[in-house]
N, C-alpha and C positions, 0 to 999 in steps of 0.2 A: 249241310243245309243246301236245299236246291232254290233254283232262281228263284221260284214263286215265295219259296221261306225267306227269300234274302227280300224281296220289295216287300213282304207284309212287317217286316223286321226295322226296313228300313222307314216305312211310314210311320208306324205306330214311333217310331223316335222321334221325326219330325214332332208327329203331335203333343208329344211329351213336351219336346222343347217350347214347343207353343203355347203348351197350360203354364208349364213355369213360368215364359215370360209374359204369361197374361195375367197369372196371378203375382209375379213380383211388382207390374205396373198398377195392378190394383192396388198393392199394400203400399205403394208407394203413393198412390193417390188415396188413398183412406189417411194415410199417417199426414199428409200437406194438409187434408181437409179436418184436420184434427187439429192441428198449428193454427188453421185460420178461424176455426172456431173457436181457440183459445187466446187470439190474438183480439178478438175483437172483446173479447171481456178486460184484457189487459191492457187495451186501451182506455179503459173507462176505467182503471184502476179496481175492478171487481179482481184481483188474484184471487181471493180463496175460489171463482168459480171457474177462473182460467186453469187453476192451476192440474184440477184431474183430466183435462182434456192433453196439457203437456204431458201429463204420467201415462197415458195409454199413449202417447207416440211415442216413449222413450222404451213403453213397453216391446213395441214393433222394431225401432231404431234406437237401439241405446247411444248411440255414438251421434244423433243429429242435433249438431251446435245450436241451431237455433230454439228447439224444446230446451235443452238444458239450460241455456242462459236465462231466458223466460221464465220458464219451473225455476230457478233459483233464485232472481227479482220476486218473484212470488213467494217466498219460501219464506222472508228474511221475518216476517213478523210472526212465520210459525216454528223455522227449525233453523235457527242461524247456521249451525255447524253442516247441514244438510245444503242450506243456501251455497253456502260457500264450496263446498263441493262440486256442486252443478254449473258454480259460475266459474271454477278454475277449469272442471274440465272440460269447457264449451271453449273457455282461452284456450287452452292447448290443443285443441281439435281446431277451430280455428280460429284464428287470433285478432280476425278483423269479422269478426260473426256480427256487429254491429256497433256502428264508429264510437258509442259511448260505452263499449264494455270497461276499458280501463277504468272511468268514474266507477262501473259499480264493482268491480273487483278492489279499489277502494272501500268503498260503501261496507260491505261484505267481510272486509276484513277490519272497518275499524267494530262493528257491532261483534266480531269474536274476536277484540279486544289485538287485535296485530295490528299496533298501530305504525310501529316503522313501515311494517309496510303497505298501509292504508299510507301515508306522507309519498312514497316512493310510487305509488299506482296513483296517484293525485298530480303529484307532479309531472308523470308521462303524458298522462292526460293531458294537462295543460300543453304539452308538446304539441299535442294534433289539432289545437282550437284554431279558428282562422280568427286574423283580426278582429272582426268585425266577432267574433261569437261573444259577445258579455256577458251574457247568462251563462255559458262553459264556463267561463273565468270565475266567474263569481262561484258558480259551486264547487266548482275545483278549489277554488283558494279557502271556502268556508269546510270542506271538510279536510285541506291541512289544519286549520286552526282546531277544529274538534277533534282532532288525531293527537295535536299537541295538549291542547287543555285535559283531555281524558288520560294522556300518557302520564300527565303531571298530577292528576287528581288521584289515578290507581297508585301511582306511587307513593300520595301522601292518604293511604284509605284512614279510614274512621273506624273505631273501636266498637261498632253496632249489629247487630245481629237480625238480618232479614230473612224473614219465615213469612212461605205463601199461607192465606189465609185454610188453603186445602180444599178437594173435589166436591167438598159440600156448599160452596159457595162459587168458586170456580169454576168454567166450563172450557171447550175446547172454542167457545166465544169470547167475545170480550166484556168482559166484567170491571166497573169504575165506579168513581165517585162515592166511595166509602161515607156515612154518615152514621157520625156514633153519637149513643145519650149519653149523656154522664152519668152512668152507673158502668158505663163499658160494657152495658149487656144486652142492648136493643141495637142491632145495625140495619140501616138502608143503605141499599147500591142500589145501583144502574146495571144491569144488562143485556146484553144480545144477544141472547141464547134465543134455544127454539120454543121454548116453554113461555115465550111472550105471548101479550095477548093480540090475539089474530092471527099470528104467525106467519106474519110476511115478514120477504124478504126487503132490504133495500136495495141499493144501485152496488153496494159494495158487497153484495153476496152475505154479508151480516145478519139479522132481522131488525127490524125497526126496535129501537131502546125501551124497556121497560124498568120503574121501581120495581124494586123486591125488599122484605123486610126477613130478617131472622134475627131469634134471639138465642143468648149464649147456653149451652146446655154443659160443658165443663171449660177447665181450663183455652182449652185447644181445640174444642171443639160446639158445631151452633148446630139449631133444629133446622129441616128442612126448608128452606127459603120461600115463601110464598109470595106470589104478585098481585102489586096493590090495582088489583083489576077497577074498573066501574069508571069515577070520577076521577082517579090519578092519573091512569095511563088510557091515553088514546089509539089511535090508528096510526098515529107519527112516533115522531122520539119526546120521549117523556123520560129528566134524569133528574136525580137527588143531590141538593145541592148544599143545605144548610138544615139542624135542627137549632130552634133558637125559641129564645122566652120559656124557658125551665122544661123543653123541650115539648112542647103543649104548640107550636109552629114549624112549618117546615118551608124554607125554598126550596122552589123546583125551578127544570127549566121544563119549557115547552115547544114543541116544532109548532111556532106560529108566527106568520109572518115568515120571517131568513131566523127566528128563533128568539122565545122572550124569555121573561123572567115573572115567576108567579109566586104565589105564597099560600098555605092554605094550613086550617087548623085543624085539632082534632075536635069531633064533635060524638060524643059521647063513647068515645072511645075508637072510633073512626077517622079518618081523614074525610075533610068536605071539600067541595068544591072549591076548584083553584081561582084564584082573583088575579089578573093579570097585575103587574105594578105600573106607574101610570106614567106617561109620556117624556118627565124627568129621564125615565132610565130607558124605558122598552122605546125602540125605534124602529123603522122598516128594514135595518138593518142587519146586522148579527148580534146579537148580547146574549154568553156564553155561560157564564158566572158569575155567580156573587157572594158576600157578607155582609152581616148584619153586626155591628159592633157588640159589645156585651150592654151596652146602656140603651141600646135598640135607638141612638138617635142619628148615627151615620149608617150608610151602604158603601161597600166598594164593589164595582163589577165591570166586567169584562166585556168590551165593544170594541168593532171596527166602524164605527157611526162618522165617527171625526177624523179618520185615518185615509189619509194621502192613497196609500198603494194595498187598500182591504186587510192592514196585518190587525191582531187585538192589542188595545191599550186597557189599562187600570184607570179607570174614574169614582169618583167617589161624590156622593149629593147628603144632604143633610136633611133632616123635618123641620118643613117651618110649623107657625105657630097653632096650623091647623091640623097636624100631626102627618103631613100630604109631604112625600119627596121634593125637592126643591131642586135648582139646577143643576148641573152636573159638571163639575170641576176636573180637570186633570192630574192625577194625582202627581207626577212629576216626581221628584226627589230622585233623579236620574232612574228608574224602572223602567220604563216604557222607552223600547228600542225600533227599530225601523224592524223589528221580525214581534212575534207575537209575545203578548205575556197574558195568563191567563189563572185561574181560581185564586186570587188572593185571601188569605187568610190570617188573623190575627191571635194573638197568646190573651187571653182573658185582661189582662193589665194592660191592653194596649201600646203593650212597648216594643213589641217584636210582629214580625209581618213576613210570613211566607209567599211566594206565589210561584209560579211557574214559567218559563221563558224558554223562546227558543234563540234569544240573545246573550248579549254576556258574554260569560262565560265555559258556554253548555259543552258536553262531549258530546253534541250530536244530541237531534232533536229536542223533547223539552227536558230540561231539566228543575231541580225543585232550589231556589235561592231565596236567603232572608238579608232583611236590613231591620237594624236597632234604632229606636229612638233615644237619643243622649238628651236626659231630662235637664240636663244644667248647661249645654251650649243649646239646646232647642232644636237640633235639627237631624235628620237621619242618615242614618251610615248606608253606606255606599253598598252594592248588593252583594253578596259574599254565596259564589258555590258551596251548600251543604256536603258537597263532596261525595267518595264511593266510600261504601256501597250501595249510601240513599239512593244516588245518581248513577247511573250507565251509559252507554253511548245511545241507548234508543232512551224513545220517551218514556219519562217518568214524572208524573203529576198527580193532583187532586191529594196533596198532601194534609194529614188531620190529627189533632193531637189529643188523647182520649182524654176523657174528662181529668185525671187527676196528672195527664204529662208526662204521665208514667211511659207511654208507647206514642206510637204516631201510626197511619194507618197511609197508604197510597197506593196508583194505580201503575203499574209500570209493563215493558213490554221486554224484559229482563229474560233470560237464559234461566230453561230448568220449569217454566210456566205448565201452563195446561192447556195452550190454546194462543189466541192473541196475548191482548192486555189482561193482568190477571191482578187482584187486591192481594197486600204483603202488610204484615205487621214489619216496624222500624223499634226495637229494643236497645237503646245503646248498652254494652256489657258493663257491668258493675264488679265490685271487689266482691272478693270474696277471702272468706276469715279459714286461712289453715292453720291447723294445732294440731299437736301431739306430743310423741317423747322420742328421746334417744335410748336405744335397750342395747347393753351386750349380748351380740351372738350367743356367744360363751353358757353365761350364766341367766338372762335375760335381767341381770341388773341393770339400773338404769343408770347414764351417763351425766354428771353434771359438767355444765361448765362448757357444753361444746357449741362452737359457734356456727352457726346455718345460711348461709350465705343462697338466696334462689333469685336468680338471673335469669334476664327473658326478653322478647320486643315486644313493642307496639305493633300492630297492624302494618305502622309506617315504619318499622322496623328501628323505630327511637328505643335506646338499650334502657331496660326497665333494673332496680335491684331492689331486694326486702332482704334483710336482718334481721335476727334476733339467737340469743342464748340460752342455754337449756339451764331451769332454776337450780340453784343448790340442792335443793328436798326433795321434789320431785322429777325432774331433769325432764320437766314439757317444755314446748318453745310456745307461741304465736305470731304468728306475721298474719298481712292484711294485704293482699296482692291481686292485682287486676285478673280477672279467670280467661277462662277460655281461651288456655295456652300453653306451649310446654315451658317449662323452669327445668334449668341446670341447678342441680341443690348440690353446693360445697359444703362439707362437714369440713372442721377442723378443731384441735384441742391445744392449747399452749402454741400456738403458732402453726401448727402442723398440720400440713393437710391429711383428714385421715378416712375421706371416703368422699364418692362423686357420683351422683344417681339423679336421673333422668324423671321428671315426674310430672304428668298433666294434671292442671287444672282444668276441671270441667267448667263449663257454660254457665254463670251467676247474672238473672235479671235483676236483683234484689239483695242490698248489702249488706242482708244478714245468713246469707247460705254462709256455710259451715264447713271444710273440709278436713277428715280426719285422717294423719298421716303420721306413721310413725319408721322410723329407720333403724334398724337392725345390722349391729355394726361387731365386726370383731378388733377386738382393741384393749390390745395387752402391750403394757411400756413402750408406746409411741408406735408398735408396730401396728398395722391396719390390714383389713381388706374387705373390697368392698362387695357386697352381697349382689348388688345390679351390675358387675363390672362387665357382664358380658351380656352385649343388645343384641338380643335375636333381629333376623333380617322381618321386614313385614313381609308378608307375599300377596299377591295383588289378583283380579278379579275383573272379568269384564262384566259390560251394561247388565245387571239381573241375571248375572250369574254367580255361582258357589260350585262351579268344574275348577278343582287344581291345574297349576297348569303347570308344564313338565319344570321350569324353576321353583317355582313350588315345594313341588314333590324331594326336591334336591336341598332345599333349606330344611324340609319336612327332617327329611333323612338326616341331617346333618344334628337337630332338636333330638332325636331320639338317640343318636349318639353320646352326647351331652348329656342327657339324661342319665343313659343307661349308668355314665361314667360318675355321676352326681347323685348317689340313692338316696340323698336327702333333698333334693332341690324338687321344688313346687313352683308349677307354674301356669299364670291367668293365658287363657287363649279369645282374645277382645275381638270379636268384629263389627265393621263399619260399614257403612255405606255413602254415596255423593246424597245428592238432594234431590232427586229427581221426582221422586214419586212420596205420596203423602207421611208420615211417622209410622203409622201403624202399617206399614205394609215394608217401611225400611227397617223397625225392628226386626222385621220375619226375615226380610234378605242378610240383615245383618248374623242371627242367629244361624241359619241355613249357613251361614260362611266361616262360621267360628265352627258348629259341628263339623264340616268337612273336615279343617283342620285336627280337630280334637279324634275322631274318629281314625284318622287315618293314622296318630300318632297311639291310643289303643290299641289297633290291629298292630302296630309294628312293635310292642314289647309294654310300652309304655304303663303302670298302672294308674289305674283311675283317679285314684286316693292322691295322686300327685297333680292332677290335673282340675282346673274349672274352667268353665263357658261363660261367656257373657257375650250381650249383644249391647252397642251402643246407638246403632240404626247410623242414622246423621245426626245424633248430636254430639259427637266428637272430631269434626273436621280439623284436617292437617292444613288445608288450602283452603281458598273460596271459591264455591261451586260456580266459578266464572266463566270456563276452560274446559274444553276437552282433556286436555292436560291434568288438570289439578282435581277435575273430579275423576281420574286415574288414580291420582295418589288415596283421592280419599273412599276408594273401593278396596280396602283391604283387610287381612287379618295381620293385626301384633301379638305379641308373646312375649308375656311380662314375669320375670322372678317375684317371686312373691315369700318363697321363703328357700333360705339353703343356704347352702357355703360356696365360696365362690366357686364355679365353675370349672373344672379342669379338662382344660382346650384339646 
């Protein structure tokens, strides 16, 4: 290279270094100016629109604490388990990225349910407050109490079964205030979607709230939602609040004034025009929700009118003699706390009374509590958490119970949604009736006289048992046992234990489901052996996948081993899936996961004639689709004996 190659060699570097560092100071002022753009919508609490401005700076700078911490405060009402990622790895990149991160790595961790150490990120917190900070204090100490009350709640959960309404009512917006007819087949909601009328946005990136009504087309499923455009819903928030008077009435609210309360009928099959209610209840202030008793001659609703520090109280007004509201009482009977309570709601008999509170005793945000009237002391019971999995650590309200009580309906902001706040049917699980026989292996005679012992927990893990003896004649049993769970079944004959099989109960809303089972037993002069003695391993599956994975493939191999060695053993290959995404798309994933299996054990010798498929989708959960964790467990395939002699290992 001579001199003149060496200076043009050595400029053209110079200038390289120059574009670099003129374009790394660009992206670095594109990505700040991307922060400040997203900064100033999260101040005004718009997340959903701050939040894609944080996602294109994380796109430039994966590693800058301050997007991430941001993006995951924003996150928390759409992808908790995603929240929480973004806010621990902004703490460990860096740890003082902003003096209240510890509060929300609390925060963060009590909504995915880690409440030790939501208590332990709460109390650090409180380390760094100065004197003087009361507001720190105070949220610091209210969400150790929500860390505790939830910690206590999930471990005492409730025997019920919560299913999102599904994408046909559901949006990636927030959908509420559930209002059902008594036939349980005409529903209104409330929602935010984009399909509202006029289709603006509000200050929370949302759209302004509209009615929608659908009605039921099967079990599980409703006709496309239409909005009650014209006279219902306006240019503001218009939501559904009450149908009442043989459902030929509706309350609504309306955004007028800080927000009222209106009523409006049908008029030849239409809804008419809304009538404000009159200065008894609507004030220039906030009034949120309401009820309408069944005698149509009380109201209870929701106001910060009278309220010290703007929280909502429960009031209640009666009709005088002119059939006009009258004035407006406190309802008291300890409800109404120094934090808000909100959609009260009563049981047809007027003896039970729902509502909503962010007091109490909530896990975070509101939760849904009832109190009883005791008709012979006269007075009401004190407000009692409905517990998990009604309740969660985020909000859960506008709770409604369908005409015949059979279900309940409410809006929650729950794990596993489609968006923000999304409507859930509440089922609490019912018995269900198993029967069958006892057959010998042998000869497929049937056993009399043998006793069946199935063992099991509660939700709260309280130890359940059902009995019964197989007849003289025809050697069936029946037992009557809470479903939607596994049961240990003891077989035993003259004292003896003489077999021990693992056996699910499917999911029973209704306590005349049926389930048929019978056990296949060999059993000659007190000798036994049991036909399920050997439980295949499950093998597992990630988010909407059906790829084996190399442990898998190693249990696979091990099944066809077993087999080979077993020429008469038959066996179910079940697949599952969490809750994520609607039925009809979790049966397909579930199916998809079960043929892997099944397939792969084909290809390796297996024949067909020995093997079946089933898909259960998610309606066989091992856990509650709470967790990262436990909808792990419940992404899997099992492989069930179904018929043979016992296994030789």
């Amino acid at each position: 290279m001579d001199h003149l190659d060496k200076r043009m060699f050595k400029s053209s570097l110079i200038a390289l270094m120059l574009f670099v560092l003129a374009s790394t100071a660009a992206m670095a002022q594109s990505t700040r100016q991307l922060i400040r753009s997203g900064d100033k919508l999260f101040n005004q609490t718009n997340f959903r629109s701050a939040l894609p401005f944080y996602e294109r700076a994380l796109e430039r700078e994966p590693d800058n604490a301050k997007a991430l911490y941001r993006a995951g405060i924003s996150l928390i009402a759409f992808d908790k388990e995603k929240a929480s990622e973004y806010i621990y790895k902004a703490y460990s990149l860096k740890p003082r990225v902003e003096e209240d991160i510890l509060y929300w790595l609390g925060r963060v961790d009590l909504v995915n349910y880690e409440f030790d150490k939501a208590i332990q990120h709460a109390q650090e917190y409180q380390k760094t407050l100065g004197k003087r900070d009361e507001e720190g204090k105070e949220q610091a100490a209210l969400l150790i109490q929500h860390a505790r009350n939830a910690k206590k709640e999930v471990a005492n959960q409730k025997d019920v079964f919560v299913k999102n309404l599904g994408p046909t009512v559901n949006t990636p917006f927030s959908e509420h205030s559930p209002v059902i007819s008594k036939d349980n087949n005409y529903l209104l909601f409330t929602s935010r979607g984009q399909n509202v009328t006029g289709g603006k946005e509000a200050y929370d990136g949302e759209y302004f709230e509209d009615i929608f009504e659908t009605r039921r087309v099967g079990v599980d499923t409703w006709e496309q939602p239409r909005a009650l455009s014209g006279v219902l819903n306006g240019t503001g928030h218009d939501a559904s609040i009450q149908l009442f008077d043989n459902d030929s009435k509706l309350l609504m609210y309306r955004q007028d004034e800080n927000g009222d309360i209106f009523v409006t009928s049908r008029e030849g099959g239409d809804w008419g025009k809304p009538t404000k209610l009159n200065r008894n209840i609507n004030s220039r202030e906030f009034e949120s929700d309401a009820f309408i008793t069944a005698d149509g001659q009380t109201i209870y609703f929701s106001t910060n009118r009278y309220s010290e520090n703007g929280d909502l109280d429960i009031y209640y007004a009666k009709r005088d003699k002119n059939g006009e509201w009258g004035e407006a009482k406190n309802f008291g009977n300890g409800v109404n706390t120094q934090f808000d309570e909100d959609s009260p709601y009563f049981t047809p008999d007027g003896l039970t009374m729902f509502f909503s509170s962010r007091g109490h005793t909530t896990m975070g945000g509101y939760d849904i509590f009832t109190i009883k009237y005791d008709t012979v002391a006269r007075r009401w019971s004190r407000p009692v958490n409905i517990g998990y999995p009604i309740n969660t650590p985020d909000d859960d309200t506008y709770y409604r119970l369908s005409g015949d009580g059979s279900l309940a309906y409410l809006s929650s902001y729950r794990m596993g949604g489609y968006g923000e706040k999304d409507i859930y049917t509440i089922n609490y699980i019912k018995n269900a009736i198993v029967r069958g026989h006892v057959y010998s292996l042998r000869d497929s005679s049937i056993i009399p006289g043998v006793e069946l012992v199935f063992t099991g927990k509660t939700a709260a893990n309280t130890p359940l048992e059902y009995r019964d003896v197989t007849k003289p004649d025809s050697g069936n049993y029946e037992v009557t046992v809470l479903s939607n769970r596994p049961y240990t079944v003891t077989l035993s004959k003259d004292g003896a234990n003489i077999a021990t099989e693992q056996f699910e109960v499917p999911l029973s809303l209704v306590d005349t489901t049926v389930v048929e089972k019978d056990f296949y037993i060999d059993f000659a002069g007190g000798s036994s052996i049991n036909v399920a003695s050997y439980a295949f391993k499950k093998i597992y599956f990630d988010t909407d996948k059906w790829d084996l994975r190399p442990e898998s493939i190693r249990e696979l191999d091990n099944i066809v081993r077993i087999m080979k060695a077993n020429p008469d053993l038959r066996i179910s290959v079940d697949g599952h899936t969490d809750s994520r995404m609607p039925d009809s798309y979790n049966m397909l994933l579930g199916e998809n996961r079960a043929s892997a299996a099944y397939d792969y054990l084909i290809k390796a010798g297996v024949p067909a004639n020995r093997l079946i498929s089933r898909s259960y989708g998610e309606r066989r959960p091992i856990a509650p689709n709470n967790s990262a964790e436990n909808m792990q467990l419940n992404r899997r395939t099992e492989f069930t004996i179904i018929k043979g002699d016992a296994p030789k290992q």
